[in-house]
The first five atom37 places (N, CA, C, CB, O) and aatype in JSON, in Angstrom:
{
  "aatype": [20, 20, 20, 20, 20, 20, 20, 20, 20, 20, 20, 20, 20, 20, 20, 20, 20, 20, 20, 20, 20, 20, 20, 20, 20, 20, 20, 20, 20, 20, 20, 20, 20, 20, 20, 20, 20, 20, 20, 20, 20, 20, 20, 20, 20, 20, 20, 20, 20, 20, 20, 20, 20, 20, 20, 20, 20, 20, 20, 20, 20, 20, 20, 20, 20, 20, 20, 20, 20, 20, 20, 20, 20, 20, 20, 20, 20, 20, 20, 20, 20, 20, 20, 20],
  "atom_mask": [
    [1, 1, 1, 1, 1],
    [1, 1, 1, 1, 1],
    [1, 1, 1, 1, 1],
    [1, 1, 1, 1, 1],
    [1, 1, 1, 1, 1],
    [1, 1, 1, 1, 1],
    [1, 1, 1, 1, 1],
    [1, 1, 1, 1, 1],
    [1, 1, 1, 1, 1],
    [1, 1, 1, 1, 1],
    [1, 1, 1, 1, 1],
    [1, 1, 1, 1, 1],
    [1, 1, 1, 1, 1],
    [1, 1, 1, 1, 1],
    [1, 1, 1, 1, 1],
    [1, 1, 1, 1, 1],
    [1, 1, 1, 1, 1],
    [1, 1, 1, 1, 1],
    [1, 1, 1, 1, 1],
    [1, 1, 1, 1, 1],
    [1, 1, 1, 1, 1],
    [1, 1, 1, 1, 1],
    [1, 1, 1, 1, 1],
    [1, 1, 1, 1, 1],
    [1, 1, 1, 1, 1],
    [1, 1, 1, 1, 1],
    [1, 1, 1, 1, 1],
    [1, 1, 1, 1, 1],
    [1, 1, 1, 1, 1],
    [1, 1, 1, 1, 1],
    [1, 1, 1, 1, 1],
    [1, 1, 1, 1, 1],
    [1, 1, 1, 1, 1],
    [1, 1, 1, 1, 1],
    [1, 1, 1, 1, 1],
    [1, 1, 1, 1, 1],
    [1, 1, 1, 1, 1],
    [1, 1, 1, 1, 1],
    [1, 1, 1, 1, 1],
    [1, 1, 1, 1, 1],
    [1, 1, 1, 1, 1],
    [1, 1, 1, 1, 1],
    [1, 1, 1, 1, 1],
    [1, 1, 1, 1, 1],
    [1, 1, 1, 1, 1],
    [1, 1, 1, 1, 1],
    [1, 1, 1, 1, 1],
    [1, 1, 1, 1, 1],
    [1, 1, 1, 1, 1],
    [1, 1, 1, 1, 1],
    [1, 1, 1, 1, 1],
    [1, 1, 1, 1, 1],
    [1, 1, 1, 1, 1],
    [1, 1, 1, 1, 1],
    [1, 1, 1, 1, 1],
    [1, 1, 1, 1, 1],
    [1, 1, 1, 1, 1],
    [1, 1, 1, 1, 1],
    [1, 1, 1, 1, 1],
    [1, 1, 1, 1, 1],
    [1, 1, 1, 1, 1],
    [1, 1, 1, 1, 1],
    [1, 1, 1, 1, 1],
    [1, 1, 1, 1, 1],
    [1, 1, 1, 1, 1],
    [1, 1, 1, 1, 1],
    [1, 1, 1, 1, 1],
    [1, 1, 1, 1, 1],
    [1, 1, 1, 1, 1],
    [1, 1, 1, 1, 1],
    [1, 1, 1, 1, 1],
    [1, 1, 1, 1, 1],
    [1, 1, 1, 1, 1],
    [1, 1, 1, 1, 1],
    [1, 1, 1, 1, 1],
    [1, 1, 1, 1, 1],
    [1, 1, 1, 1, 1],
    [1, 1, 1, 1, 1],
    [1, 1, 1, 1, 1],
    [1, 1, 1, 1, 1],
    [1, 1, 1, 1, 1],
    [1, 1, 1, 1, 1],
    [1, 1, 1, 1, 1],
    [1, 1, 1, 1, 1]
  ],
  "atom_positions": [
    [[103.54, 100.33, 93.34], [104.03, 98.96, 93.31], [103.66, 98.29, 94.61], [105.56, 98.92, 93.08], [103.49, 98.98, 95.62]],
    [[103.51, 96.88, 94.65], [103.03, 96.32, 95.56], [103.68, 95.26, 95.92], [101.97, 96.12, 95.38], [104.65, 95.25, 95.16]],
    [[103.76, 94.26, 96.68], [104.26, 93.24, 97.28], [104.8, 91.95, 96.12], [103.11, 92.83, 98.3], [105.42, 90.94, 96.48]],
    [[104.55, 92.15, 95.19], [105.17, 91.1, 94.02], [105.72, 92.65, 92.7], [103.34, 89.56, 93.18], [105.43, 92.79, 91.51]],
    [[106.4, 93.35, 93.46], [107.05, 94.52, 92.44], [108.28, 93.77, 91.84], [107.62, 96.08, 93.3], [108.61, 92.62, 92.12]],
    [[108.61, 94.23, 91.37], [110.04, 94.32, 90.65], [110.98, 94.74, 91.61], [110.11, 95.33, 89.42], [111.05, 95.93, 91.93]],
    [[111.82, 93.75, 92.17], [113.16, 94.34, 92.9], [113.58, 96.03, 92.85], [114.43, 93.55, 92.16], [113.43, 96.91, 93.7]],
    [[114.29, 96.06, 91.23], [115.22, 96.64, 89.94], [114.43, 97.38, 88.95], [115.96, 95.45, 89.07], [114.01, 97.03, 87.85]],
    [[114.34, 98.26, 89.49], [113.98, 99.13, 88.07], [115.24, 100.04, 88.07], [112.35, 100.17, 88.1], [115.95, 100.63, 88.88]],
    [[115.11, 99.74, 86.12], [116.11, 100.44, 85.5], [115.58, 101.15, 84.27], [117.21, 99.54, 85.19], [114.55, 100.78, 83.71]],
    [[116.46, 102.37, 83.81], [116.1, 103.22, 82.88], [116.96, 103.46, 82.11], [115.69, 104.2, 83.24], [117.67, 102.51, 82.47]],
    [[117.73, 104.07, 81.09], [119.0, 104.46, 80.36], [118.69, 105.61, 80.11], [119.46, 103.74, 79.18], [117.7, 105.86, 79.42]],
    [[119.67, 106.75, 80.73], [119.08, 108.06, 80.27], [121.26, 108.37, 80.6], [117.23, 109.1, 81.61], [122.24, 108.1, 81.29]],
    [[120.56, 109.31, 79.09], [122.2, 110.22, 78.75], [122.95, 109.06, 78.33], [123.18, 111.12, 80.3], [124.13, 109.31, 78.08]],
    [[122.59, 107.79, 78.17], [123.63, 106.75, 77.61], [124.3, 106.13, 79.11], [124.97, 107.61, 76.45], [125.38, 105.53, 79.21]],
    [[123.57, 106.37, 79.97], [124.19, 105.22, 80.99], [122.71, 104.8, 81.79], [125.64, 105.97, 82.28], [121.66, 105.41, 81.95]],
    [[123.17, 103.55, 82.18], [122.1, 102.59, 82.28], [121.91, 102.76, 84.03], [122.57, 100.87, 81.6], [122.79, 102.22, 84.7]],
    [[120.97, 103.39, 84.64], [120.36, 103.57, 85.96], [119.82, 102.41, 86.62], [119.36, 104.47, 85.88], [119.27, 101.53, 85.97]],
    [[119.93, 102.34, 87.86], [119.47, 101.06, 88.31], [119.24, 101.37, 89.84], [120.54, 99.82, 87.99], [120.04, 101.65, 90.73]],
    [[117.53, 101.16, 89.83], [117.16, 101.41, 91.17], [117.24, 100.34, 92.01], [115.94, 101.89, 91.25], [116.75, 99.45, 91.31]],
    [[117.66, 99.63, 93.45], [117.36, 98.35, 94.09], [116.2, 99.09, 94.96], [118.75, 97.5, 94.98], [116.51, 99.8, 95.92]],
    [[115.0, 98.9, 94.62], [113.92, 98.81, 95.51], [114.02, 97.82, 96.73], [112.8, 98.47, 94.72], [113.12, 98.01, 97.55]],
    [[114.93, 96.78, 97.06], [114.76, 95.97, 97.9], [115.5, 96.54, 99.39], [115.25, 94.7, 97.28], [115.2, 96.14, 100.51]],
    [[116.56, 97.58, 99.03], [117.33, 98.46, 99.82], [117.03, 99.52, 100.14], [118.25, 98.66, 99.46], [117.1, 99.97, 101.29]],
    [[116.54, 100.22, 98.91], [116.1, 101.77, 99.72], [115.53, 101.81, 100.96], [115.05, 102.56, 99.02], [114.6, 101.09, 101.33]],
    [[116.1, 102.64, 101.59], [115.26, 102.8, 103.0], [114.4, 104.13, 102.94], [116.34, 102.89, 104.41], [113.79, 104.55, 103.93]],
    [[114.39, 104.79, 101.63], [113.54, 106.55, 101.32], [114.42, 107.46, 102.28], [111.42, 106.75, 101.98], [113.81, 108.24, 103.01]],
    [[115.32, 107.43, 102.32], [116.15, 108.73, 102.95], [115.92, 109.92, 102.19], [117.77, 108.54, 102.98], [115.86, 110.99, 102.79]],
    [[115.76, 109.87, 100.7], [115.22, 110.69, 99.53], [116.58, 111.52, 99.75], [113.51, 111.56, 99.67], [116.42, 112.68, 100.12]],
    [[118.1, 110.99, 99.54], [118.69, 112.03, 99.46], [118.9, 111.89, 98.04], [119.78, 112.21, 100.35], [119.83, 112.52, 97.55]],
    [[118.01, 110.98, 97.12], [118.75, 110.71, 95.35], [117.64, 112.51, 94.95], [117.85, 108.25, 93.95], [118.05, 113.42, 94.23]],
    [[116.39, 112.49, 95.63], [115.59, 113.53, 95.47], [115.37, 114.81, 95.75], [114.98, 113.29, 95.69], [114.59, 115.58, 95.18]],
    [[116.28, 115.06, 96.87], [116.75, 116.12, 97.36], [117.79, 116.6, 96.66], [117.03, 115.96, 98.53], [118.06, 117.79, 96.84]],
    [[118.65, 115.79, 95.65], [119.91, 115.67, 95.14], [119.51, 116.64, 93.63], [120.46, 113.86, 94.98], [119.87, 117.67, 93.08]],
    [[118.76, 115.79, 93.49], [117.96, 116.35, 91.66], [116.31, 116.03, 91.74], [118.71, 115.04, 89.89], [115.8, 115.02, 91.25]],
    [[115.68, 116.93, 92.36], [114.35, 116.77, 92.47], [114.24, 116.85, 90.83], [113.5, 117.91, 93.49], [114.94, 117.55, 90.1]],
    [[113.07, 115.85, 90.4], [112.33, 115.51, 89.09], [112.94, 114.76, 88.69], [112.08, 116.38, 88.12], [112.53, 114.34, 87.61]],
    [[114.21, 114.12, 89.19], [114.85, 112.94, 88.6], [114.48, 111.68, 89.28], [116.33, 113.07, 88.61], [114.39, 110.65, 88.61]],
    [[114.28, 111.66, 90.48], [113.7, 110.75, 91.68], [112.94, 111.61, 92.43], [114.78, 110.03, 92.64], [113.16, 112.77, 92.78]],
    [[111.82, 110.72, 92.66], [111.21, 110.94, 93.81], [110.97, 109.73, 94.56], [110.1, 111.62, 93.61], [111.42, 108.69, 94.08]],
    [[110.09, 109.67, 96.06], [109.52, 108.77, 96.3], [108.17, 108.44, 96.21], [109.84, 108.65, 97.09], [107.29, 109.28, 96.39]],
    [[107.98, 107.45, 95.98], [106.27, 106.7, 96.07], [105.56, 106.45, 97.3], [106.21, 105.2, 95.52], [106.05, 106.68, 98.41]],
    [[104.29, 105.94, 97.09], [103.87, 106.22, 98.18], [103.94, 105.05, 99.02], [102.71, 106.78, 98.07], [103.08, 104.84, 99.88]],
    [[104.75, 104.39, 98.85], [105.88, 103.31, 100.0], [106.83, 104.27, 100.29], [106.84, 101.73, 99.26], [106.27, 104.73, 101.29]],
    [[107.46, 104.69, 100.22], [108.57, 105.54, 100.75], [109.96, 105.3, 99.93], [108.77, 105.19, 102.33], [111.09, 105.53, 100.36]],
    [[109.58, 104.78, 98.61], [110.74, 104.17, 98.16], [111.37, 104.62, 97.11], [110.56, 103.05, 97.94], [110.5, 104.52, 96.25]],
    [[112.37, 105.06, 96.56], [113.11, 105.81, 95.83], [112.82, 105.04, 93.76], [114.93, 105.63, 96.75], [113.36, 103.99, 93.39]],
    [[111.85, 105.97, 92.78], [111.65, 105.74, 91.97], [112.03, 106.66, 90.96], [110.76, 105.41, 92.1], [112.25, 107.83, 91.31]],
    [[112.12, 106.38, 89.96], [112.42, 107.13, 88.87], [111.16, 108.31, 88.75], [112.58, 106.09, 87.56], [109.99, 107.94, 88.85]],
    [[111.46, 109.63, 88.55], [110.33, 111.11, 88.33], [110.4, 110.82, 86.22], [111.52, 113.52, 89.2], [109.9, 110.1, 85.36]],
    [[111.57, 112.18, 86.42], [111.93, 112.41, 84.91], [113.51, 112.47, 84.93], [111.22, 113.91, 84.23], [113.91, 113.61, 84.66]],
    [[114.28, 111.78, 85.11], [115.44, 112.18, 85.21], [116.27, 112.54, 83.78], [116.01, 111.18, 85.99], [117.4, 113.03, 83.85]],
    [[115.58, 112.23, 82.37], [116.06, 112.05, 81.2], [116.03, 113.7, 80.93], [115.19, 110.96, 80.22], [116.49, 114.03, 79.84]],
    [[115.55, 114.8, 81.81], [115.28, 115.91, 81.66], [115.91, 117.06, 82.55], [114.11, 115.84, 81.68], [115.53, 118.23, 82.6]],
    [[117.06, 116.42, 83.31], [118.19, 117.4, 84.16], [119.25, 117.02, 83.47], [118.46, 117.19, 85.88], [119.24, 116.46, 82.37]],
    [[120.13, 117.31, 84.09], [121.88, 117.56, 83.43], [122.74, 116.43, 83.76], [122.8, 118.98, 84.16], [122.66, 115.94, 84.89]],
    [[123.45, 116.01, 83.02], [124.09, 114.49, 83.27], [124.66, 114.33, 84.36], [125.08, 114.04, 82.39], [124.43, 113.39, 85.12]],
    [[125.6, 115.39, 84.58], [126.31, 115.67, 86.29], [125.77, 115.72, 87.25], [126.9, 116.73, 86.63], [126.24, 115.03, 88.16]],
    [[124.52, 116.58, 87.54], [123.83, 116.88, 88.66], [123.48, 114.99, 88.78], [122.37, 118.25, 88.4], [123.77, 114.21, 89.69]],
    [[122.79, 114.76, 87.53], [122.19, 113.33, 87.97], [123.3, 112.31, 88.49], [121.41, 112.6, 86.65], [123.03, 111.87, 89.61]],
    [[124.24, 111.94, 88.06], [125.18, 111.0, 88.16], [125.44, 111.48, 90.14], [126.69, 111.27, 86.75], [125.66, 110.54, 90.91]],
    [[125.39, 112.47, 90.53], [125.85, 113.3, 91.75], [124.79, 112.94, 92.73], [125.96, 114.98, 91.5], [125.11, 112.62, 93.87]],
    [[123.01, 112.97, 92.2], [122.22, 112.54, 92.8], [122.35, 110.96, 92.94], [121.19, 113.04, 92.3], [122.04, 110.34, 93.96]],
    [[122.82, 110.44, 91.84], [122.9, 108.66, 92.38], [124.06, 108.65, 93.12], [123.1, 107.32, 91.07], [123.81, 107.72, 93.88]],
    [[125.1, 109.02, 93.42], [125.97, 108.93, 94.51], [125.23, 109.48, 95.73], [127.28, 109.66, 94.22], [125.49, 108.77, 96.7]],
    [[124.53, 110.33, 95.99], [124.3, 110.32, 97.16], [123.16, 109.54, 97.96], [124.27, 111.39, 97.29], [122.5, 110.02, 98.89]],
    [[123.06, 108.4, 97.49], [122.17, 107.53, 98.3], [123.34, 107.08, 99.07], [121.2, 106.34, 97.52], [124.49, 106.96, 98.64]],
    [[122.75, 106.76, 100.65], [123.65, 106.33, 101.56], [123.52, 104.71, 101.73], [123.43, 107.13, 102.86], [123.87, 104.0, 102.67]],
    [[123.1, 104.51, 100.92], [122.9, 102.85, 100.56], [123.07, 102.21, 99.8], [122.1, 102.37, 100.53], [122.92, 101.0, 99.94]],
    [[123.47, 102.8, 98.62], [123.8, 102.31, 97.44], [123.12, 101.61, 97.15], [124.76, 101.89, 97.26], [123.4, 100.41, 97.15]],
    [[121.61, 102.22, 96.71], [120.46, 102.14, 96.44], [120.32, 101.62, 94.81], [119.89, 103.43, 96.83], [119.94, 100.58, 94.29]],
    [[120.93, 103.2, 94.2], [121.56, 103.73, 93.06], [122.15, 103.63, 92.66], [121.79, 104.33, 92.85], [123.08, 104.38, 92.96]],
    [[122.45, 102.44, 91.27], [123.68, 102.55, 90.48], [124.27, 102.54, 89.44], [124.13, 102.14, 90.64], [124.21, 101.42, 88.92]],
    [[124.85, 103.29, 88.84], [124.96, 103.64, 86.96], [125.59, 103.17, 86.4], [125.3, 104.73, 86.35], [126.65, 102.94, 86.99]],
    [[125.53, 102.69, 84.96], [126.79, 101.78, 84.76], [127.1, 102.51, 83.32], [126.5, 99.84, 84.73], [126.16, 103.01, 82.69]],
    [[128.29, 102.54, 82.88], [128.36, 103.82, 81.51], [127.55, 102.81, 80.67], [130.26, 104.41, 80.63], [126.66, 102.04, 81.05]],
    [[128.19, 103.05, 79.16], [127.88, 102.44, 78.05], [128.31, 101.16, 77.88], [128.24, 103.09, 77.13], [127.58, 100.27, 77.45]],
    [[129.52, 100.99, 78.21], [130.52, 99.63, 78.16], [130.04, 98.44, 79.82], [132.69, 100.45, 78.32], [130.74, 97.62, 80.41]],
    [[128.7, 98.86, 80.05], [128.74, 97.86, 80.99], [129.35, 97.8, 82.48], [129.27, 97.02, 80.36], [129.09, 96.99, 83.37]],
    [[130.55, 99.27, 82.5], [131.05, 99.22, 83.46], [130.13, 100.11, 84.67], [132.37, 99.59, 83.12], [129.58, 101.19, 84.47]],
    [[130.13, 99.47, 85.74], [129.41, 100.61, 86.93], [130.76, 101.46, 87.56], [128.43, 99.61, 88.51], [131.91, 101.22, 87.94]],
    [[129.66, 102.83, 87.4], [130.61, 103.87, 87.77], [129.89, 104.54, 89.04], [130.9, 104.96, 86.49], [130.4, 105.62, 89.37]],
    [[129.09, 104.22, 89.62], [128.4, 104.39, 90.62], [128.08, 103.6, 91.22], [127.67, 104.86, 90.52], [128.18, 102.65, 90.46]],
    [[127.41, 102.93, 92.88], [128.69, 104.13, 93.5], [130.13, 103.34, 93.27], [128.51, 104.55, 95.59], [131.19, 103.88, 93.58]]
  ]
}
């Protein structure tokens, strides 16, 4: 991605709706360290979706809490954010 990217990328995996702010990440990569193959970073340094539709709902929900920026944030089915 380049200089006219998309803020917000978002995905829905396990029935809750993921939401990256590219405009915040600073790549601390702790969402990737958290659940490697669910996030990684790009080659900006910036926290993107891998495969996350392919780890365990907990581990993942655990990896979006640990961005120290609240980078990362999930919202269930009903719209509500439960992260962070």
């Amino acid at each position: 991605m380049t200089g006219e990217e998309i803020a917000e990328v978002r995905r829905t995996v396990h029935g809750y709706l993921v939401c990256i702010d590219r405009s915040i990440c600073v790549g601390f990569e702790d969402c990737a360290t958290e659940m490697p193959g669910a996030f990684r970073l790009d080659d900006e340094g910036i926290a993107t979706f891998d495969a996350p539709e392919t780890v365990d709902v907990t581990i993942l929900l655990g990896a979006c809490a640990a961005c120290p920026v609240d980078a990362i944030r999930v919202l269930d089915g009903d719209g509500r954010q439960i992260v962070p």
